[in-house]
C-alpha positions as CSV (number, residue, x, y, z in Angstrom):
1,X,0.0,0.0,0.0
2,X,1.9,2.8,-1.2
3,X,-0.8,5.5,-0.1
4,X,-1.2,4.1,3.6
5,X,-1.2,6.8,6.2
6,X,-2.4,6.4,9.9
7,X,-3.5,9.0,11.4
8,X,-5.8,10.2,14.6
9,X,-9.5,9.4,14.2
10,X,-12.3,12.3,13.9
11,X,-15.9,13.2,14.3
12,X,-16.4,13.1,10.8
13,X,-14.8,9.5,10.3
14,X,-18.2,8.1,12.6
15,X,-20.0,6.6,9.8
16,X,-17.0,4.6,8.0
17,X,-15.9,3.6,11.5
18,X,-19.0,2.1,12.3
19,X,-19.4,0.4,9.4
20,X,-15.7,-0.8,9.8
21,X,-17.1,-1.8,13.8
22,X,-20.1,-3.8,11.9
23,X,-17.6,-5.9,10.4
24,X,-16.0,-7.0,12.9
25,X,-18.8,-8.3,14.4
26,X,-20.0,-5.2,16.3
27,X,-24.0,-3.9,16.4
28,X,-24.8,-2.0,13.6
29,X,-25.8,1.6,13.9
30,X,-29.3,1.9,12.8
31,X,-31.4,5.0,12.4
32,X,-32.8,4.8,15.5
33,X,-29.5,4.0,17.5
34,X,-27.2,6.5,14.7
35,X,-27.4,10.1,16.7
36,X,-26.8,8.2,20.3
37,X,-23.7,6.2,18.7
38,X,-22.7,9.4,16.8
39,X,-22.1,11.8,20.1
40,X,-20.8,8.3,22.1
41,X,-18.0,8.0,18.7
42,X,-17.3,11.9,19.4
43,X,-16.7,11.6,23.3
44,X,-14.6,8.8,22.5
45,X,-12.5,10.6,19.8
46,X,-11.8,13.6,22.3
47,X,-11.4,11.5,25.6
48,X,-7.7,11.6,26.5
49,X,-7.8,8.2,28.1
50,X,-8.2,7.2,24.9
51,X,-6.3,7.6,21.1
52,X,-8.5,7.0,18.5
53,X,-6.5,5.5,15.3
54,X,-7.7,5.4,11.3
55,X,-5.5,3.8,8.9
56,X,-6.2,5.3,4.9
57,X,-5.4,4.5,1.7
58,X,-5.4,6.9,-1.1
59,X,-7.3,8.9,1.5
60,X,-10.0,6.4,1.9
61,X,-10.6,5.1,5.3
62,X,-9.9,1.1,5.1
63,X,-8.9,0.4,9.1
64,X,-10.2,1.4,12.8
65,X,-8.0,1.0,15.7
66,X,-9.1,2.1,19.3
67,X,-6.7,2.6,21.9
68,X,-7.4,3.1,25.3
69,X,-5.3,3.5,28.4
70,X,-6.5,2.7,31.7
71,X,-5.2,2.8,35.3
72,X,-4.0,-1.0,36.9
73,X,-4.3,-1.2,40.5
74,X,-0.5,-3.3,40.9
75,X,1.1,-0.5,38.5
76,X,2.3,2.7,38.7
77,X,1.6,3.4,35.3
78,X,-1.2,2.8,32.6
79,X,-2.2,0.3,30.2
80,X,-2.5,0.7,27.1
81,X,-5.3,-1.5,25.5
82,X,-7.0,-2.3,22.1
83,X,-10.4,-3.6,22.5
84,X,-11.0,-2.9,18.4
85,X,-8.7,-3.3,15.8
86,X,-10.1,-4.0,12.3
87,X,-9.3,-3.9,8.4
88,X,-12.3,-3.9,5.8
89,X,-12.1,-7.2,3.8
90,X,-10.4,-6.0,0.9
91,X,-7.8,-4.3,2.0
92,X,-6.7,-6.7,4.5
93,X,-3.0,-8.4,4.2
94,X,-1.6,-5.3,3.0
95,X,0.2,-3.4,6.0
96,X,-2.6,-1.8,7.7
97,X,-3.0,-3.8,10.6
98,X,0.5,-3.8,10.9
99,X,0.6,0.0,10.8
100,X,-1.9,0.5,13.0
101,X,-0.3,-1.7,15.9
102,X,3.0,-0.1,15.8
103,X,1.7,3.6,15.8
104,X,-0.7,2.4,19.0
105,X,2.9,1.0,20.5
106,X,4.8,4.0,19.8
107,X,2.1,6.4,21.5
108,X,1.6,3.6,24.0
109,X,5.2,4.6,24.9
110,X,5.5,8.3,24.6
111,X,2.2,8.3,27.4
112,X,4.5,5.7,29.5
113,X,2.7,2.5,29.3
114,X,3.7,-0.6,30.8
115,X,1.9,-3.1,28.7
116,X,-0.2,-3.2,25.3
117,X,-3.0,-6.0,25.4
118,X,-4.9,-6.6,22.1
119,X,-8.7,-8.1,22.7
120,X,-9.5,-10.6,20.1
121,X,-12.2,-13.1,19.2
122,X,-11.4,-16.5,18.7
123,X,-12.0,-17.1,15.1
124,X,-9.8,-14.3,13.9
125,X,-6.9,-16.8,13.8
126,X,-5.3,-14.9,10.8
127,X,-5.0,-11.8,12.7
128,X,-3.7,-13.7,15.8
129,X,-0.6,-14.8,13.5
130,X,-0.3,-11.1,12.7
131,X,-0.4,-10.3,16.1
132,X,2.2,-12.6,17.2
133,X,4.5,-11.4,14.3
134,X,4.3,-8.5,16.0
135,X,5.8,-9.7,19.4
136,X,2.3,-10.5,21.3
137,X,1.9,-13.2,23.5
138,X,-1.6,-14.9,23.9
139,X,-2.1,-14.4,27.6
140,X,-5.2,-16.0,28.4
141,X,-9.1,-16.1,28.2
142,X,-11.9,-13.2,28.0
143,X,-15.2,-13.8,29.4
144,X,-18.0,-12.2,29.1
145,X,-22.1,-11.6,29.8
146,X,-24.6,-9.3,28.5
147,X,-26.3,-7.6,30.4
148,X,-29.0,-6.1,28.3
């Protein structure tokens, strides 16, 4: 990908995001759910525990990444976490991913982190190779329960 550029996300990036959300495996944003999701996406984008990523190609948006750092109770200093990380389809296998990770590593150290977790579904074994190419260990189990 010659054109690839990562950069932060914005309030206008909210609808390709959450389609890019939707793939992954995320609720759709409906008409009835769009201006509640739309001022959540915003909050999100200008929280500074937080560091919203896009990757684009040719200046099209073709990845999400969200990066979040929260406080550990056993550590002095934050963690950084990705609970979302996703390429559209057809871009995929071409360095966005990639991209993506390292630029949520590198800010992950400027802000002092100790760690980076990555939150990932079982059947996205493809991406976990990725994600071990990248120097990630697979650390465990997530659980989980809805409560609504």
């Amino acid at each position: 990908m010659s054109g690839l550029r990562v950069r932060e996300a914005v309030a206008e990036d909210f609808l390709v995001v959450a389609e890019l959300l939707a793939e992954l495996g995320r609720a759709e944003v409906t008409a009835e759910t769009r201006e509640q999701c739309r001022r959540l996406y915003g909050e999100q984008v200008a929280d500074l525990h937080a560091c919203h990523l896009v990757a684009e190609d040719a200046g099209t948006v073709i990845a999400f990444c969200a990066l979040h750092f929260r406080g550990r109770l056993n550590y002095p200093s934050r963690d950084a976490w990705i609970p979302d990380l996703i390429v559209t389809a057809a871009a995929r296998r071409r360095g966005a991913a990639r991209a993506l990770i390292e630029a949520a590593e590198r800010i992950a150290r400027e802000r002092g982190c100790w760690q980076l977790t990555l939150e990932s579904g079982y059947g996205r074994a493809e991406a976990h190779l990725l994600y071990a190419a990248c120097g990630m260990a697979d650390k465990g189990k997530y659980f989980g329960k809805r409560l609504t």
